[in-house]
MARKOLNU-73394 format. One line per 4 residues: number of its first residue (from 1); their letters; for each residue x, y, z of N, C-alpha, C. Coordinates in steps of 0.001 Angstrom, whole numbers, always signed. Example, Ala and Ser with C-alpha at 12.3 -4.5 7.8 and 13.67 -1.06 7.14 Angstrom:
1	as	+13190,-5690,+7800,+12300,-4500,+7800,+13200,-3300,+7800  +12850,-2250,+7080,+13670,-1060,+7140,+12900,+30,+7870;
END
This chain:
1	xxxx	+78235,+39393,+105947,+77477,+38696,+106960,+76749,+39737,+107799  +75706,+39514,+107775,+74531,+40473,+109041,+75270,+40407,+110134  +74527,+41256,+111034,+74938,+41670,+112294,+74466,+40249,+113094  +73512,+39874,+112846,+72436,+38371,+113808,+73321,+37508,+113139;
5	xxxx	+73764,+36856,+111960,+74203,+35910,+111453,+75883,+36077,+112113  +76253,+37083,+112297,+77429,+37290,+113027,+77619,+36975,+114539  +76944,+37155,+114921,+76324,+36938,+116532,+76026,+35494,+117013  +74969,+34608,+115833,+74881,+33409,+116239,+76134,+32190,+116045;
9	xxxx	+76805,+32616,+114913,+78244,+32196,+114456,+78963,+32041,+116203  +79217,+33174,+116384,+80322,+33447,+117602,+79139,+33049,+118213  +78756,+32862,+119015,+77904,+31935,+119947,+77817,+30396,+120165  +77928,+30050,+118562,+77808,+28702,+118198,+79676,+28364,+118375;
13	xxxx	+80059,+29098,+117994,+81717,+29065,+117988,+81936,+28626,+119662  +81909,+29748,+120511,+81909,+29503,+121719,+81700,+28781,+122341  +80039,+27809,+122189,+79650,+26544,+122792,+80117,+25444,+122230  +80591,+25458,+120861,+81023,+24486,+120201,+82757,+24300,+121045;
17	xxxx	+83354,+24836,+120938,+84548,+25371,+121632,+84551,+24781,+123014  +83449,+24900,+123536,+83632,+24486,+125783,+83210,+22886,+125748  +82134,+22878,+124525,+81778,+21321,+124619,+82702,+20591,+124383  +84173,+21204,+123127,+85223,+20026,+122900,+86280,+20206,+124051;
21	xxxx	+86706,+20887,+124760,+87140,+21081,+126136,+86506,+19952,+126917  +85271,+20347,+127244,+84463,+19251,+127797,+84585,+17886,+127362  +84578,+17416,+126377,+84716,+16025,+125726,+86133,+15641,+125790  +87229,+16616,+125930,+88776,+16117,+126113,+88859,+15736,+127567;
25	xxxx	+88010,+16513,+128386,+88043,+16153,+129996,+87463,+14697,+130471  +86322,+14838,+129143,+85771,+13357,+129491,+87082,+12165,+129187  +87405,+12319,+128425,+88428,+11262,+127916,+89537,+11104,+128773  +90406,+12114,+129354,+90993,+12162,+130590,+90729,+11230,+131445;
29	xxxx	+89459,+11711,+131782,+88784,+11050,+133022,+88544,+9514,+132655  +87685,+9128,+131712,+87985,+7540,+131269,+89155,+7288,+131165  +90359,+7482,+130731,+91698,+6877,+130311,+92072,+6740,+132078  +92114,+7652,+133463,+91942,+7540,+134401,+91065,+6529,+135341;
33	xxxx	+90411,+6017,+134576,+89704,+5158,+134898,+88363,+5605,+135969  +88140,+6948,+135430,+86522,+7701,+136519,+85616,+7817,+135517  +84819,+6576,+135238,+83964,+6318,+134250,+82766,+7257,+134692  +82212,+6632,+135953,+81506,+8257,+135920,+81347,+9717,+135936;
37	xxxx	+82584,+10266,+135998,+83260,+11428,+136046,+83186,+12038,+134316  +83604,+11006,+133587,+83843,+10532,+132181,+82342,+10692,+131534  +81067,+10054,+132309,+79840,+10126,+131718,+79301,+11561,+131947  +79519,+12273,+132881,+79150,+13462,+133131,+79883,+14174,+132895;
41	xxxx	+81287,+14555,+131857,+81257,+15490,+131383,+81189,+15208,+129726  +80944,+14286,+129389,+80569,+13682,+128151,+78916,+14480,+128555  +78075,+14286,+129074,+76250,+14368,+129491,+76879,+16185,+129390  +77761,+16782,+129974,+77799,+18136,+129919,+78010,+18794,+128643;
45	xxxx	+79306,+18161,+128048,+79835,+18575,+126696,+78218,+18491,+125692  +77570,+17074,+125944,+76509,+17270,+124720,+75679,+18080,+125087  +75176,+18701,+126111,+74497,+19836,+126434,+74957,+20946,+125478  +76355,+21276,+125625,+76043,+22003,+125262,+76610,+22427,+123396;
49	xxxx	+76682,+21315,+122984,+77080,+21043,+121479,+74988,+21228,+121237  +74264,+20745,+121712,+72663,+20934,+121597,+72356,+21585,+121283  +72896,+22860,+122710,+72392,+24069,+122341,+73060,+24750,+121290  +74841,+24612,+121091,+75229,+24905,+119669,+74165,+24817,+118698;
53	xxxx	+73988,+23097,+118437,+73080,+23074,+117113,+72019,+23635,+117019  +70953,+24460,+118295,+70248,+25216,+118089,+70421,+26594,+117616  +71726,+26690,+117738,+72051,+28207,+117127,+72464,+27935,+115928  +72483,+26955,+114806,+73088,+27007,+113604,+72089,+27471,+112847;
57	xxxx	+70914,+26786,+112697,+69973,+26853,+111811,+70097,+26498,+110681  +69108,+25815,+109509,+68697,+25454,+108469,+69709,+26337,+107567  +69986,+27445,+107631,+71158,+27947,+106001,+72186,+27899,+106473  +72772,+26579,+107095,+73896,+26458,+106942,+73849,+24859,+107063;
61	xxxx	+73985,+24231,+106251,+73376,+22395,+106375,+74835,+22079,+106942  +75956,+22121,+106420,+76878,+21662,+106727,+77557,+21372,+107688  +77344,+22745,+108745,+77622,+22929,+110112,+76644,+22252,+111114  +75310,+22604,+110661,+73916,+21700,+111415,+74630,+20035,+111325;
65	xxxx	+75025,+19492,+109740,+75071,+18565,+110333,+76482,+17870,+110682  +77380,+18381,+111138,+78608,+18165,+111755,+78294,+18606,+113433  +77386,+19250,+113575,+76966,+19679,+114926,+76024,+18779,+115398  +75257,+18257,+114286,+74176,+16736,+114842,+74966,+15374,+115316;
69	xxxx	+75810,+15520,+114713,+76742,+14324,+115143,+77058,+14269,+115826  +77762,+15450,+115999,+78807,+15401,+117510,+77832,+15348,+118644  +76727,+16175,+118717,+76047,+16213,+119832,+75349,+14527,+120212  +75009,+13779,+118860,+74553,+12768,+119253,+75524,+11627,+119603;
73	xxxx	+76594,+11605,+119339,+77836,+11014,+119538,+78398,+11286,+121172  +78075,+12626,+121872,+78660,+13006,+122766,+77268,+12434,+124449  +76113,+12516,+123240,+75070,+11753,+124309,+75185,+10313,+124392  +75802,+9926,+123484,+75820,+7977,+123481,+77317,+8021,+124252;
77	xxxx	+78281,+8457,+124620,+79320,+8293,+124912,+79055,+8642,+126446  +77723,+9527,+126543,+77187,+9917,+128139,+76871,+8858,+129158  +76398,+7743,+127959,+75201,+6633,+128357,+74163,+7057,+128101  +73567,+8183,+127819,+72140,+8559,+127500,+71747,+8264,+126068;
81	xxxx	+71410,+6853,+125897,+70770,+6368,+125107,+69975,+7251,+124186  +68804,+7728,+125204,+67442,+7572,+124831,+67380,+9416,+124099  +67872,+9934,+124802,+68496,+11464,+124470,+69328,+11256,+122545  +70408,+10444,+122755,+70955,+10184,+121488,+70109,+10147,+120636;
85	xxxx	+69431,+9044,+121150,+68236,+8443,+120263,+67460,+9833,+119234  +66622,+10935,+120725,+65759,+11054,+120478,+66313,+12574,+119413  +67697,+13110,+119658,+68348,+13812,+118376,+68805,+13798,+117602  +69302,+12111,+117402,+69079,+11604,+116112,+68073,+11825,+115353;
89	xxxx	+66956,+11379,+115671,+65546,+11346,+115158,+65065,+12915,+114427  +65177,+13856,+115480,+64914,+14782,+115245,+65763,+15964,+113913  +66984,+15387,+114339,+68048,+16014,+113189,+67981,+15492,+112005  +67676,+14087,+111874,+67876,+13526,+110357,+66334,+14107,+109537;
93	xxxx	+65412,+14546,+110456,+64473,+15497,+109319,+65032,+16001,+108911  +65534,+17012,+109231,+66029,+18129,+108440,+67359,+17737,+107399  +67331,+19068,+106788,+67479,+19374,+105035,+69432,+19234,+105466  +70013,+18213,+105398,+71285,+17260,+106079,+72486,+16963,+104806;
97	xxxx	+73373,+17363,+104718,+74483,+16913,+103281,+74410,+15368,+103708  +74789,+14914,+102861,+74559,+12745,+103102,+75457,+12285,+103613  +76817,+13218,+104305,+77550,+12394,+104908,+76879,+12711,+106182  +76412,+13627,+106647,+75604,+13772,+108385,+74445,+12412,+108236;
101	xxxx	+74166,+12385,+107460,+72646,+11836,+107319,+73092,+10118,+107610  +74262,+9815,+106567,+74759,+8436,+106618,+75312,+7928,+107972  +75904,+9203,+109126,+76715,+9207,+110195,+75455,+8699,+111070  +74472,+10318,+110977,+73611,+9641,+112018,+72575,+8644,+111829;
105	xxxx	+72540,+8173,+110628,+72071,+6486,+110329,+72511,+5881,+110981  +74147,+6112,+111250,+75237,+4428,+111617,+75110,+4419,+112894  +74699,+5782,+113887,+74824,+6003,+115154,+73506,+5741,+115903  +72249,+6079,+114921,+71038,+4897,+115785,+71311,+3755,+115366;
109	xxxx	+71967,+3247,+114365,+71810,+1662,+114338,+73089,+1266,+115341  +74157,+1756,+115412,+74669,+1476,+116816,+73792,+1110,+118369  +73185,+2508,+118235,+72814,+3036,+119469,+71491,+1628,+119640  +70694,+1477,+118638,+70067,+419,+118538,+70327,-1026,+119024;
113	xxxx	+71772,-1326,+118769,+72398,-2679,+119108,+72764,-2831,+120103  +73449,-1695,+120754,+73003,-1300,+122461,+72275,-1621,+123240  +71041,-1051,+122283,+70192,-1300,+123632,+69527,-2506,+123463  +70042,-3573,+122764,+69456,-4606,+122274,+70167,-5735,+123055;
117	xxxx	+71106,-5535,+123455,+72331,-5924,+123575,+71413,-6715,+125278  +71810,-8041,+125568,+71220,-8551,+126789,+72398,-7641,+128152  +71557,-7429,+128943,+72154,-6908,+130449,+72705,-8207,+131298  +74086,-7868,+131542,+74215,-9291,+133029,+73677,-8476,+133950;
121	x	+73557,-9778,+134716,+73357,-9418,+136128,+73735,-10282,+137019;
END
């Protein structure tokens, strides 16, 4: 492994690493019943699973797309719809093994029924 391919690894390791910290805190906090406490560190964790998936890059499909998921999984669990939405979109271009591809299919058509879904008031 190169010196750069070594570097972005442990980088991606690291953020991947604080975001699932982050996502156990969120869950805490919902099972506690601090739903908004719960949405913002869910909105934090996918920050930074994001920027993970910006450090994977294209020669490594597998990790890109286990890292597309989570990040878009960790924005719908934020409430940020439209964010989910819009890295869904963007991730399923790319060159994806078919179980990422099938995941983040199931997660806009979720995310879809959502927002479809009538509001009380």
């Amino acid at each position: 492994m190169s010196g750069d391919a070594g570097m972005i690894e442990e980088r991606w390791s690291e953020l991947h690493s604080r975001s699932e910290q982050l996502a156990a805190a969120a869950h805490e906090a919902a099972r506690a019943g601090d739903s908004r406490r719960s949405e913002e560190l869910f909105a934090d964790a996918a920050r930074l699973e994001e920027d993970a998936l910006h450090r994977v890059g294209a020669g490594n499909p597998r990790t890109y797309g286990v890292t597309a998921v989570s990040a878009v999984a960790l924005w719908a669990k934020s409430g940020n719809v439209e964010q989910a939405e819009r890295l869904a979109a963007f991730a399923i271009t790319k060159k994806l093994p078919p179980f990422a591809v099938d995941q983040l299919c199931a997660l806009l058509h979720e995310l879809k029924r959502r927002r479809d879904l009538p509001t009380t008031q």
